[in-house]
C-alpha positions as CSV (number, residue, x, y, z in Angstrom):
1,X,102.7,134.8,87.9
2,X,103.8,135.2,91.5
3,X,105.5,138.4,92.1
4,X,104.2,140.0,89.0
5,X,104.9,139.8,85.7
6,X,104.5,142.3,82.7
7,X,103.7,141.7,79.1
8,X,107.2,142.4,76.4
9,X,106.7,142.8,72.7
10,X,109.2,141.1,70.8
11,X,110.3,141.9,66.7
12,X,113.3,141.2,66.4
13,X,115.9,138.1,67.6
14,X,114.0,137.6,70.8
15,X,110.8,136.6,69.1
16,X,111.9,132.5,69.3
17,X,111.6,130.9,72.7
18,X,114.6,128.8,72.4
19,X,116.6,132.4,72.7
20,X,114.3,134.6,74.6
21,X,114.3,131.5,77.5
22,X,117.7,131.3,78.2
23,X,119.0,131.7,81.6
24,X,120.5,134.8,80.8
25,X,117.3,136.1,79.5
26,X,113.9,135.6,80.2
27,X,113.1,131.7,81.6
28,X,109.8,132.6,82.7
29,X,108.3,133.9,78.7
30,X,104.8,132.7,78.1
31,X,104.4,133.0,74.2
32,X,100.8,134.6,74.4
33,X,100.2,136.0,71.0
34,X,101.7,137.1,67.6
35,X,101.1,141.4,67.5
36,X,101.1,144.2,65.4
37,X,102.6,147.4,65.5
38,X,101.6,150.3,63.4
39,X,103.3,152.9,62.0
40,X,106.8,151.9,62.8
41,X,109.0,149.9,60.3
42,X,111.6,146.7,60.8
43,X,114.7,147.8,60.4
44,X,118.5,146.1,61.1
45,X,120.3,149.5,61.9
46,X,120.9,149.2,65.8
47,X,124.9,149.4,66.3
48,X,125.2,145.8,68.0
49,X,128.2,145.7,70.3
50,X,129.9,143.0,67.8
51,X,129.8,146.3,65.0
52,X,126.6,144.1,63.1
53,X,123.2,145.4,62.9
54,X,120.3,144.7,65.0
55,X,117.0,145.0,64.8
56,X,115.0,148.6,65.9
57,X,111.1,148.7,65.6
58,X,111.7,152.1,63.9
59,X,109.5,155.2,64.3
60,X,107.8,155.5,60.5
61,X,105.9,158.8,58.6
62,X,104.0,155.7,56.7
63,X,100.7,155.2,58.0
64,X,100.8,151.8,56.6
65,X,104.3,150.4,57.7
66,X,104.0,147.9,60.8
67,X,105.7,145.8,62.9
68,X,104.8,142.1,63.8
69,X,106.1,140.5,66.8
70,X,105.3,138.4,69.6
71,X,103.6,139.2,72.7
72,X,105.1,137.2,76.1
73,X,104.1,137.5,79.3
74,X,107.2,137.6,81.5
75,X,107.6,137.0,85.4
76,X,108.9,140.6,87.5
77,X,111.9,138.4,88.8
78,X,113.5,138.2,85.0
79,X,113.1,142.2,84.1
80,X,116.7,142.7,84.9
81,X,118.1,139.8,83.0
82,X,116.3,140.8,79.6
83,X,117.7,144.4,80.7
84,X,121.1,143.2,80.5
85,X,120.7,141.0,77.5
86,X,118.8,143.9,75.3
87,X,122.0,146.7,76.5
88,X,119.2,148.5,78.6
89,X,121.4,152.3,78.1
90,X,123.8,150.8,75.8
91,X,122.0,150.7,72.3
92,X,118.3,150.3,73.7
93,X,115.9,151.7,75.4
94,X,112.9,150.3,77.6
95,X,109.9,151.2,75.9
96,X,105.7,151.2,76.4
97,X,104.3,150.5,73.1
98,X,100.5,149.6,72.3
99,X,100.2,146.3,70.5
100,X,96.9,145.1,68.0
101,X,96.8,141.1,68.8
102,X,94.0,138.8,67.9
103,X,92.2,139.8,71.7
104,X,92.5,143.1,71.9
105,X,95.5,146.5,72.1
106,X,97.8,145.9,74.5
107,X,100.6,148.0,76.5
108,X,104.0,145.8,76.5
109,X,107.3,146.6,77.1
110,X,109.3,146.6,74.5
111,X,113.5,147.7,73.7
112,X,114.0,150.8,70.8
113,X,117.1,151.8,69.5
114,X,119.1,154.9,70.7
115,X,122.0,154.1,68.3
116,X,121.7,153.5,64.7
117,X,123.3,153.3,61.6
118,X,121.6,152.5,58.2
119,X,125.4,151.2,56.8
120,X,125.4,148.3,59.2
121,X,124.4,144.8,57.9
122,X,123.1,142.2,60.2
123,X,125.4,139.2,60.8
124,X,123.7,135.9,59.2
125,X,123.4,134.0,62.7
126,X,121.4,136.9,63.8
127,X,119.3,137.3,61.0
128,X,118.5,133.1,61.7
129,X,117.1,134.1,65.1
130,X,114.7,136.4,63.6
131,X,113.6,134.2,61.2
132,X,113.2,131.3,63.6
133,X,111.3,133.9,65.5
134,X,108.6,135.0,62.8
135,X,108.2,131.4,61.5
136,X,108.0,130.3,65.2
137,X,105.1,133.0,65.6
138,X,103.1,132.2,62.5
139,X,103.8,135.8,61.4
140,X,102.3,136.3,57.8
141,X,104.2,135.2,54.9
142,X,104.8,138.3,53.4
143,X,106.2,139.8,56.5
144,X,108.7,136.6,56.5
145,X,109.3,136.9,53.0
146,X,110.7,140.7,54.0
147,X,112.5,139.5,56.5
148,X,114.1,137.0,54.5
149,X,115.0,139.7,51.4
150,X,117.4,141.3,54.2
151,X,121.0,140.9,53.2
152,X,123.1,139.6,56.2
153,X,126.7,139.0,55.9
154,X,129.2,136.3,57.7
155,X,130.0,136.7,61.2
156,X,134.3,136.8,60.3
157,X,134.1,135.4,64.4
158,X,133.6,132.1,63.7
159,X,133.2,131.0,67.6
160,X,130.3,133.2,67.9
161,X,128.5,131.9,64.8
162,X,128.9,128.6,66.6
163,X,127.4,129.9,69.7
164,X,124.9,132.1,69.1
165,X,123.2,128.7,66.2
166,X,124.2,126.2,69.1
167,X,120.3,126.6,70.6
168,X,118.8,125.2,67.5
169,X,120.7,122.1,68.0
């Protein structure tokens, strides 16, 4: 891509191209690959700005526990964007973090949590966009099946619901 570009690791509600295009986030993502990470876990324990959980690609003591996500090649120009849109110092972090895909390990950018809470739930519309995502990706079916077992709760703001589904229509 002129002017650069970098490679992001997505695994949570930026893993469907519908939502990780938007304007206000990434236009330029090039779906490249589905990816694994290792020894980290899913989890929906970010504090999200609307008091719902969000995803974090959690650090984990199990050898075995991984991450799946999708690797997207991004132009330079839309770095700040997906900075804004990920809370980039308000929730998140900017991350390196090697990725197995099909061709090879890879370095990507990626967002971790900084704050956390294992009492939150994710909101329902939220836990869509993930789904979408995985499904999207071809992630395996046990991985969506875990995804799927994760209890998310109404969004009581109605308007948002509406908003954040409105993509997939």
């Amino acid at each position: 891509m002129a002017g650069g570009s970098f490679l992001y690791f997505a695994y949570g509600s930026n893993m469907g191209l519908r939502r990780l295009r938007a304007p206000s986030r990434a236009p330029t993502a090039t779906f490249l690959s589905a990816a694994v990470v290792r020894s980290r876990e899913l989890t929906f324990d970010k504090v999200g700005q609307d008091g719902s959980g969000k995803c974090d690609c959690a650090s984990s003591s199990d050898s075995a526990a991984v991450v799946w996500g999708c690797v997207f090649e991004i132009a330079e120009q839309d770095r700040a964007a997906l900075d804004r849109a990920e809370g980039k110092g308000y929730g998140y972090d900017p991350a390196t973090i090697a990725v197995e895909a099909p061709s090879g390990i890879f370095v990507a950018h990626t967002y971790l949590a900084t704050r956390k809470s294992h009492h939150l739930k994710p909101f329902d519309w939220y836990k869509h966009h993930v789904m979408v995502g995985a499904k999207e990706a071809s992630l395996p079916a046990v991985y969506i099946a875990r995804i799927a077992s994760v209890l998310a709760v109404p969004d009581p703001d109605d308007e948002r619901r509406r908003r954040e589904l409105a993509i997939y229509l």
